[in-house]
MIFI-876569 format. One record per residue (C-alpha): x, y, z; residue in three letters. Coordinates in Angstrom, 1 decimal, m for minus. Layout:
REM residues N
{X=X	Y=Y	Z=Z	rest=Ala}
...
This chain:
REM residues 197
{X=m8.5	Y=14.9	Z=m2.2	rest=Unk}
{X=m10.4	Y=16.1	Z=0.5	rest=Unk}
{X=m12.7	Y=13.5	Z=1.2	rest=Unk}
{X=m9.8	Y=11.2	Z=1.0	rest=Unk}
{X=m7.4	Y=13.2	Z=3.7	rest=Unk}
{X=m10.8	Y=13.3	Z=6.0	rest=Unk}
{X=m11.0	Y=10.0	Z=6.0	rest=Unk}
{X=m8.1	Y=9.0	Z=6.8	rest=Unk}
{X=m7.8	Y=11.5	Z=9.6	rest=Unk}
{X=m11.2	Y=9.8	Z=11.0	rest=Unk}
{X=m9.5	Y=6.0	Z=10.5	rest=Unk}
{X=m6.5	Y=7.4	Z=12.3	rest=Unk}
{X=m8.9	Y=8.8	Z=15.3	rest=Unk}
{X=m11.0	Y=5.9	Z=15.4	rest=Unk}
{X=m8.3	Y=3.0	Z=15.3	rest=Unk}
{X=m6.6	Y=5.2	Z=18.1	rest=Unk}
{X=m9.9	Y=5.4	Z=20.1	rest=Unk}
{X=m10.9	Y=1.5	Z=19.7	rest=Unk}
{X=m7.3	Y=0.8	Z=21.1	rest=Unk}
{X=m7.2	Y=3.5	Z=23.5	rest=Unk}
{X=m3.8	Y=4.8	Z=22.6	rest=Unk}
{X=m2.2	Y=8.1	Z=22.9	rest=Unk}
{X=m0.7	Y=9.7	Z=20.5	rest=Unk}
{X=2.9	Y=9.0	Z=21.9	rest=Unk}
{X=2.1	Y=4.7	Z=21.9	rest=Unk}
{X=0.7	Y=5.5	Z=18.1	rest=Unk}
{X=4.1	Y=6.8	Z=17.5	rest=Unk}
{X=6.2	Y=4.1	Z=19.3	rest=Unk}
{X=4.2	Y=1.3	Z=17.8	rest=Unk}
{X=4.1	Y=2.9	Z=13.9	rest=Unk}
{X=7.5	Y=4.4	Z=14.0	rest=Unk}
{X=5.5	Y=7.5	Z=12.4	rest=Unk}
{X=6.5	Y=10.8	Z=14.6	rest=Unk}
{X=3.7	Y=12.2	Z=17.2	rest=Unk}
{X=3.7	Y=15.3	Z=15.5	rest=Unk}
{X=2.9	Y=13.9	Z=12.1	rest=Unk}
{X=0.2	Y=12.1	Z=13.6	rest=Unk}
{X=m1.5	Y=14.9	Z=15.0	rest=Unk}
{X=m1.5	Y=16.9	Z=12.0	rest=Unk}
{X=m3.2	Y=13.8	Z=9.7	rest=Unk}
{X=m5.5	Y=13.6	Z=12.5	rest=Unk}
{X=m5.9	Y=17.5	Z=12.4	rest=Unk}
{X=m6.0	Y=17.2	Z=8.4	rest=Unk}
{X=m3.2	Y=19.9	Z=8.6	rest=Unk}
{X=m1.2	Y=17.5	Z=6.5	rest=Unk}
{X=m1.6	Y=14.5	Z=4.2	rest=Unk}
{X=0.7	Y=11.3	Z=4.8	rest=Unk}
{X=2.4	Y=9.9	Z=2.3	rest=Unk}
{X=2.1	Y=6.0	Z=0.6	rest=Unk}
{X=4.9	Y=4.8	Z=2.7	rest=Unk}
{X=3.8	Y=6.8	Z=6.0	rest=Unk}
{X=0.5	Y=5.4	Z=5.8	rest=Unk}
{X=1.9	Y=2.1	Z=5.3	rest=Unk}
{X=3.3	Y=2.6	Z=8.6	rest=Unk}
{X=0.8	Y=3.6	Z=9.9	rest=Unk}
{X=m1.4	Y=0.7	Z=8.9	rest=Unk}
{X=1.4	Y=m1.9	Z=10.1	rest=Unk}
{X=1.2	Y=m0.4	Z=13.2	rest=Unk}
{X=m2.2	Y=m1.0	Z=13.9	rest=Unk}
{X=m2.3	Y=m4.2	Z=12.0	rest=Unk}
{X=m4.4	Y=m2.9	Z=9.8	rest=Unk}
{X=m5.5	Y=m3.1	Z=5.9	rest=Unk}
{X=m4.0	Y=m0.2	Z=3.8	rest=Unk}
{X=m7.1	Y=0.4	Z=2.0	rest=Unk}
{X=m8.8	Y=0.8	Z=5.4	rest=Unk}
{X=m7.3	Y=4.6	Z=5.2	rest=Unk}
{X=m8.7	Y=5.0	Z=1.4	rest=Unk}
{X=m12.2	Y=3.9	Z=1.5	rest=Unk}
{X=m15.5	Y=2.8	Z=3.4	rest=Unk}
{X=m15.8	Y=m1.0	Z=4.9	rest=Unk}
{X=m15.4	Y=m3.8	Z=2.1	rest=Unk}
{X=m18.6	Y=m4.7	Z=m0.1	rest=Unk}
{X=m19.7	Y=m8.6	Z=0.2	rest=Unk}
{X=m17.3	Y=m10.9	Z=m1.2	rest=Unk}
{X=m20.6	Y=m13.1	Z=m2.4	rest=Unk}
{X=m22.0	Y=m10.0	Z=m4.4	rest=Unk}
{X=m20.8	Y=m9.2	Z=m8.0	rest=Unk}
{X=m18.9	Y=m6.1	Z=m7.8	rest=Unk}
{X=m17.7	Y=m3.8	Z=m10.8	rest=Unk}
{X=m14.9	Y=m1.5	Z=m9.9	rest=Unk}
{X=m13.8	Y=1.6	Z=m11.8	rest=Unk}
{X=m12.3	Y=5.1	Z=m10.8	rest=Unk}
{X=m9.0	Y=7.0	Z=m11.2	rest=Unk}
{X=m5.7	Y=6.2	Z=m9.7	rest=Unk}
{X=m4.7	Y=9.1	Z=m7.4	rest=Unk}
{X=m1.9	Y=11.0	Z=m5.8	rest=Unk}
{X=m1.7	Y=10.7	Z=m2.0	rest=Unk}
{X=0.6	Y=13.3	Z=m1.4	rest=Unk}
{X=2.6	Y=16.0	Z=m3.0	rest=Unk}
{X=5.9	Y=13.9	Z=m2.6	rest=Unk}
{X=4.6	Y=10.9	Z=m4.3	rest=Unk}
{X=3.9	Y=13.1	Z=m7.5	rest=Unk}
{X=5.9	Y=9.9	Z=m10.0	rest=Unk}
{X=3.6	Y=6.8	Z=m8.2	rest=Unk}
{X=m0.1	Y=6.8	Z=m8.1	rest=Unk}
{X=m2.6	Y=3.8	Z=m6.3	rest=Unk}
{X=m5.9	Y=3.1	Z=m6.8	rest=Unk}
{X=m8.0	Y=0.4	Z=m4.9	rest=Unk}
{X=m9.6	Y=m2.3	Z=m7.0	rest=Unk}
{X=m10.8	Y=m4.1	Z=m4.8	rest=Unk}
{X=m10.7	Y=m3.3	Z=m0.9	rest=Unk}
{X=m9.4	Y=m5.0	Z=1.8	rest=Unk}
{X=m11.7	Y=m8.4	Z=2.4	rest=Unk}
{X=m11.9	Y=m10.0	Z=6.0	rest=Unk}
{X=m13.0	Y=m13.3	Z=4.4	rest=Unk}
{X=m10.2	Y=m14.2	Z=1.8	rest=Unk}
{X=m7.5	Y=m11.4	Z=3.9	rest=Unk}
{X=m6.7	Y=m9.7	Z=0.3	rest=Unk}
{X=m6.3	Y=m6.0	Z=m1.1	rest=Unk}
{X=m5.6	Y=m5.5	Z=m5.0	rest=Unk}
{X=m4.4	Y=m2.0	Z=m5.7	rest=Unk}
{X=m3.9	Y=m0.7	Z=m9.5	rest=Unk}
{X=m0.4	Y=1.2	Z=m9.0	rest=Unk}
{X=1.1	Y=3.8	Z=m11.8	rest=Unk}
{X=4.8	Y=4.5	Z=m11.5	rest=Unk}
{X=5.8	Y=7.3	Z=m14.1	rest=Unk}
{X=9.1	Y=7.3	Z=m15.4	rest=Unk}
{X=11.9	Y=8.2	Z=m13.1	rest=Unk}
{X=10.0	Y=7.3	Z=m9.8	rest=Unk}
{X=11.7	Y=5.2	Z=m7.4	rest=Unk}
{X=9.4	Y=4.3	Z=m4.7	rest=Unk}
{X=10.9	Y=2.3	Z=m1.1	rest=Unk}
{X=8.1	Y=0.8	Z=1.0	rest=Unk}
{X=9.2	Y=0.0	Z=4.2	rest=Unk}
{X=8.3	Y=m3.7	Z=5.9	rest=Unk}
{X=4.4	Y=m4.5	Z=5.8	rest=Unk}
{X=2.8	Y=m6.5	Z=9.1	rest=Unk}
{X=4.7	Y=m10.2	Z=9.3	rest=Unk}
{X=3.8	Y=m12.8	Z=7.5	rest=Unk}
{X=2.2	Y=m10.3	Z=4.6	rest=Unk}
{X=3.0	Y=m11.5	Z=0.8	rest=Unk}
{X=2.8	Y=m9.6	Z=m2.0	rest=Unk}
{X=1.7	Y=m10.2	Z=m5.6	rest=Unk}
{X=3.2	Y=m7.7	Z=m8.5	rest=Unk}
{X=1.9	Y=m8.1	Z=m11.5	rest=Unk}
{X=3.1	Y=m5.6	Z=m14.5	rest=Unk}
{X=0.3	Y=m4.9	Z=m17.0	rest=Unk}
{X=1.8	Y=m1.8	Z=m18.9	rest=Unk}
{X=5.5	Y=m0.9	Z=m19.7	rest=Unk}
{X=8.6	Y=m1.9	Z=m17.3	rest=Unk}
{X=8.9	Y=m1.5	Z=m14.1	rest=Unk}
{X=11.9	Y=m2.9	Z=m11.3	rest=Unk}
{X=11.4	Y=m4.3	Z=m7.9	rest=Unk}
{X=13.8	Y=m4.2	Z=m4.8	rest=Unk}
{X=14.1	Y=m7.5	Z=m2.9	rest=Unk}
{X=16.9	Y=m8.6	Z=m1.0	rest=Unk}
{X=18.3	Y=m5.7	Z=m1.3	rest=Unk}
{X=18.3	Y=m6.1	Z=m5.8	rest=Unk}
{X=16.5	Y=m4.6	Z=m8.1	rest=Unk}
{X=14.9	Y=m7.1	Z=m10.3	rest=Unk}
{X=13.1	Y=m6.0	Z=m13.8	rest=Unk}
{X=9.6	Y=m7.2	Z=m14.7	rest=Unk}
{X=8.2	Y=m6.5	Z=m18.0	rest=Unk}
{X=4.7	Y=m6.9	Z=m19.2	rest=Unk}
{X=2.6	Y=m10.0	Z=m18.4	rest=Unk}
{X=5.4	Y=m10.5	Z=m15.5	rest=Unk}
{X=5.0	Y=m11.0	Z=m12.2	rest=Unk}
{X=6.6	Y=m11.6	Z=m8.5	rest=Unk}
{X=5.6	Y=m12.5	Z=m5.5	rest=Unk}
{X=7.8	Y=m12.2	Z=m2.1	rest=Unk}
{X=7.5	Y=m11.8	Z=1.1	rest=Unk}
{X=6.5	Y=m7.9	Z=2.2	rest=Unk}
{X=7.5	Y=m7.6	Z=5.6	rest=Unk}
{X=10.9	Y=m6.6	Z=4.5	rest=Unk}
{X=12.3	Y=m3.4	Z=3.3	rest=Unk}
{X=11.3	Y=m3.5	Z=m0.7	rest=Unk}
{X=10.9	Y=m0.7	Z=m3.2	rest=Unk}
{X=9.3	Y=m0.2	Z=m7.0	rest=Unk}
{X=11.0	Y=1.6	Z=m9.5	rest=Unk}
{X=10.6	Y=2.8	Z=m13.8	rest=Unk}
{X=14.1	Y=3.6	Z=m15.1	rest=Unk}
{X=12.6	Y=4.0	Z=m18.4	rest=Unk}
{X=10.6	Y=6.6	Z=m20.3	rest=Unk}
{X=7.2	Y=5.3	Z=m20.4	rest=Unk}
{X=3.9	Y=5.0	Z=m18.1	rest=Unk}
{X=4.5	Y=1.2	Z=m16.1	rest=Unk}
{X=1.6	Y=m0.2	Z=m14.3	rest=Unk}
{X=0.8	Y=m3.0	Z=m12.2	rest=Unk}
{X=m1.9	Y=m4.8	Z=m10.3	rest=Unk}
{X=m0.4	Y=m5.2	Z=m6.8	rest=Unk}
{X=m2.2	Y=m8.0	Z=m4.6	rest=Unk}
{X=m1.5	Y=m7.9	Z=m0.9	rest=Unk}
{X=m2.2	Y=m11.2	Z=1.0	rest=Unk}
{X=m2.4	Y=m10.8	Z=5.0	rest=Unk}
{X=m0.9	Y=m12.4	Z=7.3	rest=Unk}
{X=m0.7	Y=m16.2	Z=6.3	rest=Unk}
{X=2.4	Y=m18.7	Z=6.9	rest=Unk}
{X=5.1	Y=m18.3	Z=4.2	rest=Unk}
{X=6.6	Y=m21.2	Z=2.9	rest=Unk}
{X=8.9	Y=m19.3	Z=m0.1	rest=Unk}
{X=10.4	Y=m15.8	Z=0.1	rest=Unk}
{X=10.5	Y=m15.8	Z=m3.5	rest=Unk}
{X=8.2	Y=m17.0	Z=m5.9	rest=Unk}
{X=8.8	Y=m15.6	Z=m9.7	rest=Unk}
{X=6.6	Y=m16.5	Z=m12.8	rest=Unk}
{X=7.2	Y=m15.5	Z=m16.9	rest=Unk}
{X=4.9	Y=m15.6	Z=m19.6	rest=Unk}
């Protein structure tokens, strides 16, 4: 975990440095408090999934920026493998791992995302025009749109806009994962798109 809070302390610096922005614009422009910023940027504390999602909105940046290197070539085979992980002590029920990271070329990120039971995860609103693709591969899981939950089971999926307020959640007693597949900004033409096996 190490590695992973230093490097997002060194994305943090650097997107701050290309931009040349204090830490008191950061904070106006992620919503995420100065101090907070200068203790991720310190490595003094570890942000969680929806503070660095703030974090990357505010800089219009890709989340998986702040968990790994610069993408691979989109026109070389890749095989992907690895653990999901924790971010942060709070977010001990919901675990993310990058599958594949955020691609200039086709503006995509797919995350493999573990909610155990009982978690109930809010995400606040992603950059606009972002769309997001949840698609449940293990268990049950719930999703907050519009302000209603709406279940998904296995081989389910939803895609809706994700510059809203939205939230993931397992009300039931087993493991529920899920491939999540974040499009950047592109025009939206439906808010709502749902597909059933």
């Amino acid at each position: 975990m190490e590695k992973l809070y230093k490097h997002i302390s060194e994305t943090l610096k650097t997107l701050r440095q290309e931009r040349g922005w204090s830490l008191d614009k950061t904070a106006e422009k992620t919503g995420v408090s100065k101090a907070m910023l200068g203790q991720i940027e310190r490595k003094e504390s570890s942000p969680t999934i929806a503070t660095l999602w703030k974090i990357a909105t505010g800089f219009e940046a890709s989340f998986s920026d702040f968990l790994e290197d610069s993408p691979f070539p989109t026109r070389t085979p890749v095989l992907r493998s690895g653990e999901t992980q924790q971010l942060h002590p709070s977010d001990d029920k919901i675990k993310v791992r990058s599958i594949f990271p955020y691609d200039p070329e086709l503006k995509v990120e797919v995350f493999l995302n573990e909610l155990l039971p009982g978690c109930e995860h809010l995400s606040p609103p992603h950059q606009s025009g972002m769309v997001e693709d949840v698609i449940v591969i293990e268990g049950e899981m719930e999703v907050l749109i519009n302000g209603q939950w709406q279940v998904l089971k296995k081989d389910e999926g939803l895609r809706f806009s994700a510059d809203q307020p939205h939230g993931y959640r397992n009300q039931g007693n087993t493991l529920a994962r899920f491939h999540d597949v974040m499009h950047y900004p592109r025009e939206i033409k439906n808010n709502l798109i749902q597909f059933r096996s």
